[in-house]
N, CA, C and O of each residue as an XYZ file, in Angstrom:
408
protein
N      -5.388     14.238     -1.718
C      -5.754     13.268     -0.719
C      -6.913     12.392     -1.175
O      -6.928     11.222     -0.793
N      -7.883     12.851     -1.956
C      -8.861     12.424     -2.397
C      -8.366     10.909     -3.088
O      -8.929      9.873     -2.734
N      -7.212     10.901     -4.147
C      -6.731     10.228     -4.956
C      -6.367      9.334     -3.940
O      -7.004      8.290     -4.078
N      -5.596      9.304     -2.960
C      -5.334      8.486     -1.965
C      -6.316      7.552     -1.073
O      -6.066      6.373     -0.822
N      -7.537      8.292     -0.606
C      -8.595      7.605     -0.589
C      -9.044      6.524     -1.302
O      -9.175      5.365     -0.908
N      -9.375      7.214     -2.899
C      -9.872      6.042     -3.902
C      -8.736      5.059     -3.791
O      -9.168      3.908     -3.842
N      -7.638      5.116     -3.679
C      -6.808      4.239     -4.036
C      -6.849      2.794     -3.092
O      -6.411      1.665     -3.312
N      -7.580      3.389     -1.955
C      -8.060      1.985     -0.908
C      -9.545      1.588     -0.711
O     -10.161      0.911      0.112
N      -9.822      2.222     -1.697
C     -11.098      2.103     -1.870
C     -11.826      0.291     -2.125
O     -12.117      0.060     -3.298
N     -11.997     -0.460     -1.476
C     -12.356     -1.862     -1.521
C     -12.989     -2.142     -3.170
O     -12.525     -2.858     -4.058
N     -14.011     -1.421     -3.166
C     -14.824     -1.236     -4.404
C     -13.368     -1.265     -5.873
O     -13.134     -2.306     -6.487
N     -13.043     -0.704     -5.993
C     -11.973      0.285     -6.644
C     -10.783     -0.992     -6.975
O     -10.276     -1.231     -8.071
N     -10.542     -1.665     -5.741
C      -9.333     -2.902     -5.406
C      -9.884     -3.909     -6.746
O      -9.073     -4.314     -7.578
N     -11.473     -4.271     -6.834
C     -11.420     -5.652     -7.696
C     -11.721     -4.460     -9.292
O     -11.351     -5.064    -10.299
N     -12.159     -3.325     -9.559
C     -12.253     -2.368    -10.771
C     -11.365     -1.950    -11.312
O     -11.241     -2.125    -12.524
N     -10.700     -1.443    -10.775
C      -8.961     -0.587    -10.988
C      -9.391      0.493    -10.552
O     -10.486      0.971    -10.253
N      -7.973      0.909    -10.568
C      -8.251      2.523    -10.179
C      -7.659      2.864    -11.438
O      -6.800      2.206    -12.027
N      -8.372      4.335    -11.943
C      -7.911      5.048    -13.384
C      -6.157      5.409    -13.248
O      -5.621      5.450    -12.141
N      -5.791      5.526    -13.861
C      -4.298      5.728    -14.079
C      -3.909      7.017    -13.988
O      -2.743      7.410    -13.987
N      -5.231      7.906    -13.884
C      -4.774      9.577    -13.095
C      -4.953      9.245    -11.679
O      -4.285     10.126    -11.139
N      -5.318      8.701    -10.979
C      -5.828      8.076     -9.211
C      -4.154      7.389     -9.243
O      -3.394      7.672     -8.316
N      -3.722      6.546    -10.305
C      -2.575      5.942     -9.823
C      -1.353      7.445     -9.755
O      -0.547      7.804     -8.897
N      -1.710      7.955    -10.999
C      -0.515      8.821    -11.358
C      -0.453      9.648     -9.669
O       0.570      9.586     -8.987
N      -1.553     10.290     -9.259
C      -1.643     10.952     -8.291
C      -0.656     10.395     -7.257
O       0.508     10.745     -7.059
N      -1.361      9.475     -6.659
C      -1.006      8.498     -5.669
C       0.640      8.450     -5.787
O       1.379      8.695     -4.833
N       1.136      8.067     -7.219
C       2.852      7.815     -7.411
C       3.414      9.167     -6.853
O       4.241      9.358     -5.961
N       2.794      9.955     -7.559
C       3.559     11.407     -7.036
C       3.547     11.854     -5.767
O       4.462     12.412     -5.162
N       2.280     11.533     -5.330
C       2.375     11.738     -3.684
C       3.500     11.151     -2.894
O       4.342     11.729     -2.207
N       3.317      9.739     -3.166
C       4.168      8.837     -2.633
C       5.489      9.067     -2.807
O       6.257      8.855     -1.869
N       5.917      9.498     -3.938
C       7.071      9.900     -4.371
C       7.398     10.867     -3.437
O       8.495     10.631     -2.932
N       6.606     12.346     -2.812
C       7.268     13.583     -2.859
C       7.604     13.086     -1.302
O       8.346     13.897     -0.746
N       7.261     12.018     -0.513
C       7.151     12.056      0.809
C       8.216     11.008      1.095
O       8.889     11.187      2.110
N       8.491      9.816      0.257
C       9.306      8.794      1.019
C      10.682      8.786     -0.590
O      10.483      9.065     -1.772
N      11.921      8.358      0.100
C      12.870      7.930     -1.010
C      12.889      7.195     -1.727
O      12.318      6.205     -1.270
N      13.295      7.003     -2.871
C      13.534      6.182     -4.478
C      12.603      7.282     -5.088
O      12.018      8.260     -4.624
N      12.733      6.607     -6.543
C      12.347      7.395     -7.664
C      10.630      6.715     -8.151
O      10.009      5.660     -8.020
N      10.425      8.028     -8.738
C       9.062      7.567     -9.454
C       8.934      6.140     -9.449
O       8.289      5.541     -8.588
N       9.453      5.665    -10.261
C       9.576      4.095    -11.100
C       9.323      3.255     -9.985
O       8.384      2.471     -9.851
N      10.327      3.515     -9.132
C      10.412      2.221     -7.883
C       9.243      2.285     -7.450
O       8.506      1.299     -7.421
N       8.715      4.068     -6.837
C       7.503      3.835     -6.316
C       6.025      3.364     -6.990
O       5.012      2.939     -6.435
N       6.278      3.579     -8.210
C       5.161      3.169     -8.987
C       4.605      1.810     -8.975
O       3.476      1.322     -8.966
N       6.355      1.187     -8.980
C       6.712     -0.470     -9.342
C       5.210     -1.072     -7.644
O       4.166     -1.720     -7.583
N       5.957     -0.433     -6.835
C       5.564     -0.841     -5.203
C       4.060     -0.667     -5.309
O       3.230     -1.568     -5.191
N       3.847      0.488     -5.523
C       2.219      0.837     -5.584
C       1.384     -0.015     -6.606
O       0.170      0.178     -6.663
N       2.021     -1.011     -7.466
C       1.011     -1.347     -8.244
C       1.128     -2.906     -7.859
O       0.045     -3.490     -7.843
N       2.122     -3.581     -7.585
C       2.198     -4.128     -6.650
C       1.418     -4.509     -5.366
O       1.037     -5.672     -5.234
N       1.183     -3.648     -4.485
C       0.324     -3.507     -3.330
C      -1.095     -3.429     -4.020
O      -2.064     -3.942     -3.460
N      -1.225     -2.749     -5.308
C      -2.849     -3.064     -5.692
C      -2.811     -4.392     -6.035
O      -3.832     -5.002     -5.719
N      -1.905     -5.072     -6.615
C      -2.218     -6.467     -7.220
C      -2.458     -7.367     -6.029
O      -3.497     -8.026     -5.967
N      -1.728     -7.410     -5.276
C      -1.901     -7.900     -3.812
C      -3.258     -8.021     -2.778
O      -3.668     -8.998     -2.151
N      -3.808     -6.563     -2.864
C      -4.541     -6.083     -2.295
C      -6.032     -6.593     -3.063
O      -7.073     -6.877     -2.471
N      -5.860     -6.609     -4.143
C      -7.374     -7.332     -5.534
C      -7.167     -8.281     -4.784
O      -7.980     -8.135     -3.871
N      -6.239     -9.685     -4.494
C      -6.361    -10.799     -4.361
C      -7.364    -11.438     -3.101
O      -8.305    -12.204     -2.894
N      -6.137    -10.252     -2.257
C      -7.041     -9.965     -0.800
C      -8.287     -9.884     -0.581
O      -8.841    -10.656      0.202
N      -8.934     -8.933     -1.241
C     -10.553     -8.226     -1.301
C     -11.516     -9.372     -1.827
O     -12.567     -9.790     -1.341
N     -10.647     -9.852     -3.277
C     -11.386    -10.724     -3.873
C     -11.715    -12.091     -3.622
O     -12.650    -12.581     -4.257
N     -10.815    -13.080     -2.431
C     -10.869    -13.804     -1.526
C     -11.695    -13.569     -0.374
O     -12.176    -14.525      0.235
N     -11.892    -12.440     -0.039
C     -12.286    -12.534      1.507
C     -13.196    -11.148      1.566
O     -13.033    -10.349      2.489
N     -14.288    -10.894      0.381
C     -14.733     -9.749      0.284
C     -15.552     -9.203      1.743
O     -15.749     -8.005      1.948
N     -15.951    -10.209      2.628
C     -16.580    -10.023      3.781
C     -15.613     -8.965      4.691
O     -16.145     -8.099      5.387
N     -14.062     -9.130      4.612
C     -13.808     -8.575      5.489
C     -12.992     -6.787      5.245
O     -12.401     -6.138      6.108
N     -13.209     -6.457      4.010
C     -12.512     -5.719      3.198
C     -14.162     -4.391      2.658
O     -14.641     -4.022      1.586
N     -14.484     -4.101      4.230
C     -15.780     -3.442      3.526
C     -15.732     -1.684      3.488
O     -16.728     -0.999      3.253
N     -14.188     -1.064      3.805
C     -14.248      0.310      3.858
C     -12.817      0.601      3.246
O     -11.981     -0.135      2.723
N     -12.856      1.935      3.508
C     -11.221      2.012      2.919
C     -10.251      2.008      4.050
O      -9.070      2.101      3.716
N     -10.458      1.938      5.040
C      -9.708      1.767      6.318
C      -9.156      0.180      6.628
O      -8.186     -0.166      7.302
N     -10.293     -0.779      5.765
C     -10.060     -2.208      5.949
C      -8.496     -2.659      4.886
O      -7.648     -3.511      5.152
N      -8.555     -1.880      3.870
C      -7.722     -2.079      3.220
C      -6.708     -1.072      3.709
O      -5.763     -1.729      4.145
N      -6.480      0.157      3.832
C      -5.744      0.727      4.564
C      -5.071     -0.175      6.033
O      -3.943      0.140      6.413
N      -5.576     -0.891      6.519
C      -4.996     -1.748      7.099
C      -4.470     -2.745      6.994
O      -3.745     -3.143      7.905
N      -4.668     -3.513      5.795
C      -4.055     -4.304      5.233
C      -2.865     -3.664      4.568
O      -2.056     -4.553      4.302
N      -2.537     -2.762      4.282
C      -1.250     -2.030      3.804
C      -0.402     -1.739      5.424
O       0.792     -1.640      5.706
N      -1.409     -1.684      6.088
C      -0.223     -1.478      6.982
C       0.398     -2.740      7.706
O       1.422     -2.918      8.366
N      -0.594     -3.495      7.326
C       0.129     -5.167      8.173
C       0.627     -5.676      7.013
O       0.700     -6.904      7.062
N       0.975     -5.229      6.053
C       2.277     -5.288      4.580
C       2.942     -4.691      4.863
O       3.635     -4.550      3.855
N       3.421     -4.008      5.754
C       4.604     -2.854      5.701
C       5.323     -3.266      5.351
O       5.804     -2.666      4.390
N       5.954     -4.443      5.720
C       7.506     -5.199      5.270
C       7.310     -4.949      3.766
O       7.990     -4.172      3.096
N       6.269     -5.723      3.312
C       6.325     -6.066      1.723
C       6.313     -4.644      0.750
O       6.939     -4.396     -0.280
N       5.423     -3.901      1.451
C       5.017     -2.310      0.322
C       5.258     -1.472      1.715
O       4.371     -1.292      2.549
N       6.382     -1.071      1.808
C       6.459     -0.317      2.892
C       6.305      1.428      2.544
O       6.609      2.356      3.294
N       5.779      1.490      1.273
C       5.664      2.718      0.675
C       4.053      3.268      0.792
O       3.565      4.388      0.946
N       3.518      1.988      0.647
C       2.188      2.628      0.457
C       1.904      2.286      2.241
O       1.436      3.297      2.764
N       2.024      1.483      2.939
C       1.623      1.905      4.602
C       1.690      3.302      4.885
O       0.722      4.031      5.102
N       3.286      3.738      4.864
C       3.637      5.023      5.091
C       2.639      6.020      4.556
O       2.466      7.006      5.272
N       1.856      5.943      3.283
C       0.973      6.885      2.681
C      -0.316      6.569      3.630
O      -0.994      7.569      3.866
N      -0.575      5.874      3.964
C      -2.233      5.588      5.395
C      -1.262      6.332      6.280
O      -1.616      7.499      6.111
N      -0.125      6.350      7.226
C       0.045      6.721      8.480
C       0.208      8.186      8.148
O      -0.280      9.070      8.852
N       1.092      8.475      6.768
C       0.567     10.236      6.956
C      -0.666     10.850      6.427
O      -0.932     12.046      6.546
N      -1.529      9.829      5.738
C      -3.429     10.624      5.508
C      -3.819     10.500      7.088
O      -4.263     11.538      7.579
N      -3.716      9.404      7.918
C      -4.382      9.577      9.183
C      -3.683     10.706     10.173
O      -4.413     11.320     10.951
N      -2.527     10.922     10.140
C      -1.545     12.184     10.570
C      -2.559     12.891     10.157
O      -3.405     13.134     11.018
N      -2.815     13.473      8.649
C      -3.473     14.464      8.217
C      -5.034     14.647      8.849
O      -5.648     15.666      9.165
N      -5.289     13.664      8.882
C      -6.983     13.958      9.270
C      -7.016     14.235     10.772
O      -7.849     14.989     11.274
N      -5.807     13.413     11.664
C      -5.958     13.713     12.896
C      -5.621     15.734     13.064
O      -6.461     16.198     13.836
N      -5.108     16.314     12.780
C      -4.685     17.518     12.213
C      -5.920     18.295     11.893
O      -6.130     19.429     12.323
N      -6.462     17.844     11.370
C      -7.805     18.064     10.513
C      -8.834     18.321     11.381
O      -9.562     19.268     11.084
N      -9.146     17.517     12.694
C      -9.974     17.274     13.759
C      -9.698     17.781     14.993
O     -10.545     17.862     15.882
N      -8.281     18.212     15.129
C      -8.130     19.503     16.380
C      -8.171     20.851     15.644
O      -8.455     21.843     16.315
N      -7.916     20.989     14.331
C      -8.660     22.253     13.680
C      -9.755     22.402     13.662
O     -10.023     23.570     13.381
N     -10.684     21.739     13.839
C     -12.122     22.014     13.505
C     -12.191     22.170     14.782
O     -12.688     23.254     15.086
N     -11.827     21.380     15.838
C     -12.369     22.179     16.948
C     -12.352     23.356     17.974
O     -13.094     23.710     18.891
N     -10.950     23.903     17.316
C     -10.336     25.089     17.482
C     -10.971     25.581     16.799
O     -10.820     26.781     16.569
């Protein structure tokens, strides 16, 4: 999950992310939604190229990883692979936060 984080990481969007953060991310993405590695890789790097342009235009509004996490999700049409990866980390954390209080 960690890898998933960095991967919307604003900071991270105009640097790169290392290619073990990508590798992660592909496989995740992979084990949860259909097509193959490749396609998903193709999509995910994609949505970063997209997403640099974004950040790097309009750095004011792109200041957490949730800002960009939202911008993947108002792409759904376009990278409908990587939205799906924000709606099940926030699944996860919501999960995360009735455990702790149990």
């Amino acid at each position: 999950m960690s890898a998933v984080s960095r991967f919307f990481d604003p900071a991270l969007c105009l640097s790169g992310v290392s290619e073990e953060v990508l590798d992660d991310v592909v496989s995740y993405i992979s084990r949860c939604c259909p097509g193959s590695e490749i396609e998903c890789r193709q999509k995910v790097t994609g949505f970063r190229a997209y997403a640099k342009v974004q950040v790097r235009s309009n750095s004011q509004s792109f200041q957490s990883i949730g800002d960009v996490a939202q911008l993947a999700i108002k792409c759904r049409d376009s990278f409908p692979l990587v939205a799906m990866t924000e709606d099940c980390e926030r699944g996860f954390s919501r999960q995360n936060l009735i455990k702790t209080d149990i």
